[in-house]
MMTF fields as JSON, N, C-alpha, C and O atoms, coordinates in Angstrom:
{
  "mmtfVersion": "1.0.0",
  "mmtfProducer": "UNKNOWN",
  "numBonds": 299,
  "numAtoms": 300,
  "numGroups": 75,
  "numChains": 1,
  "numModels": 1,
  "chainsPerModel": [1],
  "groupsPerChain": [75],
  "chainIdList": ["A"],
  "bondAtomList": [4, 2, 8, 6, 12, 10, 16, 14, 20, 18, 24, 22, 28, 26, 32, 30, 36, 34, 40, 38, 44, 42, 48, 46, 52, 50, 56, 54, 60, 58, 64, 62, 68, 66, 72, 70, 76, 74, 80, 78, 84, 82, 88, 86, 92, 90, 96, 94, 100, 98, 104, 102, 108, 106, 112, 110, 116, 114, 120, 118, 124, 122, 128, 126, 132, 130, 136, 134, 140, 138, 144, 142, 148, 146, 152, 150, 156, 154, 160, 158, 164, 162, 168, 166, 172, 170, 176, 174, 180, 178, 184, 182, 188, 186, 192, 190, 196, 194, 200, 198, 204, 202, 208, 206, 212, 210, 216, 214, 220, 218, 224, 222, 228, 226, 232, 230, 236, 234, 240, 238, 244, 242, 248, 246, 252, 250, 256, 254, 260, 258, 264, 262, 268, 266, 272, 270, 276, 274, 280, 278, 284, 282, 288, 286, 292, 290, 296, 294],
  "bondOrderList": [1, 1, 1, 1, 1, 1, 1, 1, 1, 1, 1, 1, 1, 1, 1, 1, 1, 1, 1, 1, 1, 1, 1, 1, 1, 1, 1, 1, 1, 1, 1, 1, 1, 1, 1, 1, 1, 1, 1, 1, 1, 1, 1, 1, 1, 1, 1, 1, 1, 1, 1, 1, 1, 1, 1, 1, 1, 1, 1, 1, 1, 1, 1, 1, 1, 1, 1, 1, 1, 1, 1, 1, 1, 1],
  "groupList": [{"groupName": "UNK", "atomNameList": ["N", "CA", "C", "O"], "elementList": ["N", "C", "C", "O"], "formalChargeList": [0, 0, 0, 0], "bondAtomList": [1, 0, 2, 1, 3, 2], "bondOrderList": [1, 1, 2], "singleLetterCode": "X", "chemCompType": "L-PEPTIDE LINKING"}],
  "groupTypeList": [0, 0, 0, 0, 0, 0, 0, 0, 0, 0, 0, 0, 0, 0, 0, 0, 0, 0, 0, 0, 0, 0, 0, 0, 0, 0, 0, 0, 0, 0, 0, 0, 0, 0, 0, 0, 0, 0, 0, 0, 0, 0, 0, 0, 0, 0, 0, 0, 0, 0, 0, 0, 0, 0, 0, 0, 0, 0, 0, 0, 0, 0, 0, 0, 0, 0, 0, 0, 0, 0, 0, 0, 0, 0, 0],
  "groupIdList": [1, 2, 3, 4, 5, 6, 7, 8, 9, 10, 11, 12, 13, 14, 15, 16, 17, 18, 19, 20, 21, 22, 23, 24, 25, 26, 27, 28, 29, 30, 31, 32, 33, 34, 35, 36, 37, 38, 39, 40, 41, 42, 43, 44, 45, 46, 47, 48, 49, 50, 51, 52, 53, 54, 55, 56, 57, 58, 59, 60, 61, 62, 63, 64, 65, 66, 67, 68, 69, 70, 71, 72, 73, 74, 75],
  "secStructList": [7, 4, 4, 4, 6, 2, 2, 2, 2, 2, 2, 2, 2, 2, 2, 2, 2, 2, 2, 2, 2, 2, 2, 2, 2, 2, 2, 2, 2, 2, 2, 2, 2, 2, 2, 2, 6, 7, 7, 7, 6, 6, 2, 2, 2, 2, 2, 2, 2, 2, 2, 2, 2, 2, 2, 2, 2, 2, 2, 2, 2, 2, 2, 2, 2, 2, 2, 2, 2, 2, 2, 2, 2, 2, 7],
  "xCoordList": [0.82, 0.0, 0.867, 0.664, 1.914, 2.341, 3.494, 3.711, 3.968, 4.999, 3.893, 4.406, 2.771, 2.218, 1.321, 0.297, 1.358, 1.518, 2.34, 2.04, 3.37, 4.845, 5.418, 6.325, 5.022, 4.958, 4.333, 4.837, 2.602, 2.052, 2.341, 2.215, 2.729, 3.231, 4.281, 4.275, 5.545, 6.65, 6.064, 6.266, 5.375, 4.68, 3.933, 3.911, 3.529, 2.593, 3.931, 4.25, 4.979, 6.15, 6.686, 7.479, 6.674, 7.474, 6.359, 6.626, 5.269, 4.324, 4.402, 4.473, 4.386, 4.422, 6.232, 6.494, 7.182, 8.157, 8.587, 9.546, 7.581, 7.703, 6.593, 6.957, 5.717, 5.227, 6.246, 6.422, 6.587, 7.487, 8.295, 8.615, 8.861, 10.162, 9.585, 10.034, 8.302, 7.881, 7.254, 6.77, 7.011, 6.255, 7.725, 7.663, 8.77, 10.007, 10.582, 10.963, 10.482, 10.971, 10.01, 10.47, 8.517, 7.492, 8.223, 8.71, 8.279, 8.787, 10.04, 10.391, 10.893, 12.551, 12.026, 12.141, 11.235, 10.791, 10.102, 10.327, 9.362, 8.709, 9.896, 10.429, 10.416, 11.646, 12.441, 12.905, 12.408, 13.615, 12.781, 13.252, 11.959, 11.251, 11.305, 11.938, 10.793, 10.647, 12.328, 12.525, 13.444, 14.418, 15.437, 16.191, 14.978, 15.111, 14.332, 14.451, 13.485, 12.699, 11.583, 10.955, 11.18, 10.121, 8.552, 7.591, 8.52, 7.312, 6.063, 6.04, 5.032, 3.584, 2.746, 2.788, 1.904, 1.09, 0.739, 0.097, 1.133, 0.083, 1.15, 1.043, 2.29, 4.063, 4.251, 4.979, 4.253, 4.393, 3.393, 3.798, 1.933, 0.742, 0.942, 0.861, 1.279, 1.826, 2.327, 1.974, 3.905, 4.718, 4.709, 5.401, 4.074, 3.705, 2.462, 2.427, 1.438, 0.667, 1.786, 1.673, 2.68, 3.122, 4.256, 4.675, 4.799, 5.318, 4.605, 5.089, 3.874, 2.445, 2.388, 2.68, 1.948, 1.792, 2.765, 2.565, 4.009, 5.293, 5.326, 5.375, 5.279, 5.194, 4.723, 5.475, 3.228, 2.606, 2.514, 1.739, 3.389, 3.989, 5.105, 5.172, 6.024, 7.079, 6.673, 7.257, 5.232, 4.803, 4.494, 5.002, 3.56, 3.22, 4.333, 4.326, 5.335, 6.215, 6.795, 6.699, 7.377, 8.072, 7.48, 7.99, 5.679, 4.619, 5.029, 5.389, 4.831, 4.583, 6.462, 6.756, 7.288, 8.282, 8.419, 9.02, 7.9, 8.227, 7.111, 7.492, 5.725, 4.956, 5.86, 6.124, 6.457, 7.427, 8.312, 8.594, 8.858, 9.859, 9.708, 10.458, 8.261, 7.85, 7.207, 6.903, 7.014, 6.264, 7.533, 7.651, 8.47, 9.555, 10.167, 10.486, 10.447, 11.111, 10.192, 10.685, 8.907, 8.36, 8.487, 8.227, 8.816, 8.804, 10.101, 10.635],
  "yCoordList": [-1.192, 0.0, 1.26, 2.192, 1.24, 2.624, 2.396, 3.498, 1.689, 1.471, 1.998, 2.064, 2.351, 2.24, 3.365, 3.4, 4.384, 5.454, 6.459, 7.46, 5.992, 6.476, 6.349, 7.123, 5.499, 5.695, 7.05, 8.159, 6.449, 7.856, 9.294, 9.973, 9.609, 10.45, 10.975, 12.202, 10.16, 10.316, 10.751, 11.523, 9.793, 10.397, 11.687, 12.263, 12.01, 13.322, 13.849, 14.209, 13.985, 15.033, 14.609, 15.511, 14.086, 13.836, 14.893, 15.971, 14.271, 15.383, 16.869, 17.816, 16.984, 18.843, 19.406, 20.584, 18.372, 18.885, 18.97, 19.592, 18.169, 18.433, 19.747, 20.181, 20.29, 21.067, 22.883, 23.981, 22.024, 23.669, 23.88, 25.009, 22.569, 22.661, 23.528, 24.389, 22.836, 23.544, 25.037, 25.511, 26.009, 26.647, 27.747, 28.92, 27.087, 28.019, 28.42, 29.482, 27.417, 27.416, 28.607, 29.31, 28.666, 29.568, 30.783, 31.754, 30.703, 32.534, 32.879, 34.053, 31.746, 32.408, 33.06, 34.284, 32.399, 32.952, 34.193, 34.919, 34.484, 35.768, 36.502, 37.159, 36.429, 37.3, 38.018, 39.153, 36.798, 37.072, 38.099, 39.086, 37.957, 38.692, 40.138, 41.047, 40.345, 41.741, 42.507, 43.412, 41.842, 41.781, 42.691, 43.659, 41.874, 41.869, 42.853, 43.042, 43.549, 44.807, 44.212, 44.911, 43.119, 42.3, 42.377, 41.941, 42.773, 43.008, 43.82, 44.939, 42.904, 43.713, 43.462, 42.852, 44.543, 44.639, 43.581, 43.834, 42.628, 41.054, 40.486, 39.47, 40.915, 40.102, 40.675, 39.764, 41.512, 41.599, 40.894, 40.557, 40.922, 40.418, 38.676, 37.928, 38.546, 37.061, 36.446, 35.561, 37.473, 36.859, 36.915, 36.15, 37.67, 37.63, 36.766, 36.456, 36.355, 35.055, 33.707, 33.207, 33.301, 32.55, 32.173, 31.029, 33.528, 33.575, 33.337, 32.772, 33.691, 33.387, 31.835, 31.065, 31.491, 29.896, 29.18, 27.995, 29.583, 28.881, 28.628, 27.528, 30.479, 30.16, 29.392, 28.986, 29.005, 28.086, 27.134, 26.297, 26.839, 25.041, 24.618, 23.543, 25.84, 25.484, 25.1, 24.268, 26.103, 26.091, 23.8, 22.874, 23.757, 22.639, 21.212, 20.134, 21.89, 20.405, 20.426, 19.369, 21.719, 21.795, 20.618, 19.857, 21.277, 20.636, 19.04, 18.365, 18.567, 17.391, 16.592, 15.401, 17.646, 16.704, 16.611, 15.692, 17.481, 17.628, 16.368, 15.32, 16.495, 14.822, 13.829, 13.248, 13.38, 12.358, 12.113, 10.991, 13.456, 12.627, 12.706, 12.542, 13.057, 12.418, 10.975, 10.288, 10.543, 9.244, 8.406, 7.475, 8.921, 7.725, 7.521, 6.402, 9.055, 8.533, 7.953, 7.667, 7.785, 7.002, 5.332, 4.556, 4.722, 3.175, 3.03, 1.931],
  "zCoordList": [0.0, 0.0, 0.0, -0.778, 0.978, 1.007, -0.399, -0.905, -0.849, -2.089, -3.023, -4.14, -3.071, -4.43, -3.945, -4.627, -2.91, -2.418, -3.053, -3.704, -2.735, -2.987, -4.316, -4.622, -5.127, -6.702, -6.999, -7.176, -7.0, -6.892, -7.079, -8.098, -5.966, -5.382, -5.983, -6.083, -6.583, -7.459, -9.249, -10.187, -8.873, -10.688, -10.812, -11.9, -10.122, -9.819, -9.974, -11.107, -8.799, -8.79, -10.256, -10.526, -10.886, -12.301, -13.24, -13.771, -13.216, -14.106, -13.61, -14.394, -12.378, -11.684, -12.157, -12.4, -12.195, -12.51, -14.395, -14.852, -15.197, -16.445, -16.873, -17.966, -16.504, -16.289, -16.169, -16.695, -15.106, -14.981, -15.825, -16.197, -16.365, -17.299, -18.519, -19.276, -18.319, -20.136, -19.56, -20.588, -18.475, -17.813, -18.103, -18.473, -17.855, -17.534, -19.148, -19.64, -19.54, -21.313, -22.167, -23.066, -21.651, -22.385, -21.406, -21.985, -20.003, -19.834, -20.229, -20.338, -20.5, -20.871, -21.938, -21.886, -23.326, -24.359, -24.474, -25.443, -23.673, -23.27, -23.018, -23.913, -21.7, -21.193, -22.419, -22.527, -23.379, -24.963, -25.524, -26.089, -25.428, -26.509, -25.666, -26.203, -24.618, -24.078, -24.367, -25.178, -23.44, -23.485, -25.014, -25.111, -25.742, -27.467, -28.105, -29.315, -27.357, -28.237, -28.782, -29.577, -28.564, -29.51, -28.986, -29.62, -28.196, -27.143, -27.734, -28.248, -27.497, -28.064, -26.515, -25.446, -27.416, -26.086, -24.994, -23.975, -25.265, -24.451, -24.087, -23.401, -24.397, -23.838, -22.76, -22.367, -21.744, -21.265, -19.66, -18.548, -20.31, -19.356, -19.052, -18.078, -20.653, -20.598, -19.706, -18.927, -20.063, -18.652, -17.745, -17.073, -17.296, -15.712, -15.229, -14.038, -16.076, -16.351, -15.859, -14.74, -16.697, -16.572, -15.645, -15.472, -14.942, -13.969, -12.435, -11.454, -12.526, -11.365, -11.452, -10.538, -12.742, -12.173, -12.164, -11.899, -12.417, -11.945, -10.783, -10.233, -10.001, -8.861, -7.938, -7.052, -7.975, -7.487, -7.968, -7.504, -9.273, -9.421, -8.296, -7.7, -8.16, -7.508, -5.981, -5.286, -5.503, -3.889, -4.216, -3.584, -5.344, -5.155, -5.21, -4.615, -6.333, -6.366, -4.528, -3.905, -3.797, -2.963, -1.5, -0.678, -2.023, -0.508, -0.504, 0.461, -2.148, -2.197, -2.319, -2.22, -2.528, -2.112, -0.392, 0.165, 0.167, 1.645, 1.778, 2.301, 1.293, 1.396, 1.155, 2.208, 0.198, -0.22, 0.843, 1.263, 1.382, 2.141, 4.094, 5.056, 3.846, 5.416, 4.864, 5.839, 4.045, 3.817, 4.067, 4.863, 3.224, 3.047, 4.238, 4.64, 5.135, 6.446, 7.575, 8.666, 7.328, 8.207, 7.698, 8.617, 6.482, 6.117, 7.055, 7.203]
}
């Protein structure tokens, strides 16, 4: 039960951490663009869109690794 908990749990953190990867890759791209002179009206709203929910990807991978590793140090 708790091994298949703890999978779980790892796969979720695998999906929340491919998420950000691609979350961080769309704001570097934004960033380039403002950065670079390339910026229209909605590049800038964008990125800060997508900076917001980084943020609270990062609150969530952080909770659920701190879940992960009270699970594991209790087996």
């Amino acid at each position: 039960m708790a091994d298949s908990s703890l999978d779980d749990l790892r796969g979720e953190l695998a999906d929340l951490e491919a998420e950000e990867a691609q979350l961080s890759a769309t704001r570097k791209r934004l960033q380039d663009q403002i950065d670079f002179g390339f910026e229209s009206g909605t590049t800038r709203d964008r990125e800060r869109e997508v900076s917001d929910e980084r943020q609270e990807l990062h609150r969530r991978i952080a909770a659920l690794r701190e879940r992960l590793g009270a699970l594991q140090s209790s087996l």
